[in-house]
C-alpha positions, -999 to +999 in steps of 0.1 A: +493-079-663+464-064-648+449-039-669+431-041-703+444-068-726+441-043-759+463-019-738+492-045-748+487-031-780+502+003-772+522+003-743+533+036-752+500+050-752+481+034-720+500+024-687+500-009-682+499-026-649+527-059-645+524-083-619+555-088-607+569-122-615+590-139-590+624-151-595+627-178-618+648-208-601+662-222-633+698-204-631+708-209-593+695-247-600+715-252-631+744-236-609+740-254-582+735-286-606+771-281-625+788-272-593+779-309-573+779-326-607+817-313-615+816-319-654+801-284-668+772-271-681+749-295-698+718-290-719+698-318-719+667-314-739+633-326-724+625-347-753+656-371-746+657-364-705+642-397-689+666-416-718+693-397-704+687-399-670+682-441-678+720-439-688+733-424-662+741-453-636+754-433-610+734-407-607+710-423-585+734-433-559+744-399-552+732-380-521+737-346-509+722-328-473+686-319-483+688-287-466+723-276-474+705-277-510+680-257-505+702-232-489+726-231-518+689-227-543+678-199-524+708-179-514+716-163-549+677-152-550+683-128-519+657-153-500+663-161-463+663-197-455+660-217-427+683-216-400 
């Protein structure tokens, strides 16, 4: 926000001026994620990631087009991408 910070307060009483925030890029990613990965939804908490990610052998020797990625990121977000 852009006005006063004690306006926060009372929203009801003064106005209060939002900046708007852009689209977050956590849902189309996790999407995207469980639609190349093909076994569901998966909550992996950040504590445990790099010992997850250790134990997963084949994840590094999976590839996908860089910018057919991007393209499937950005589409739900009404963005125009490249080409």
């Amino acid at each position: 926000m852009t006005s006063q910070a004690e306006w926060c307060a009372d929203p009801k009483l003064h106005e209060i001026d939002k900046v708007p925030m852009p689209k977050p890029l956590s849902f189309p990613l996790t999407r995207l994620t469980t639609e190349l990965d093909g076994a569901g939804l998966r909550l992996i908490s950040l504590a445990i990631a790099f010992r997850w990610i250790a134990g997963q052998e084949e994840l590094p020797r999976r590839h996908w087009p860089g910018l057919e990625l991007f393209r499937r990121i950005i589409a739900p977000l009404g963005m125009k991408g490249i080409g």
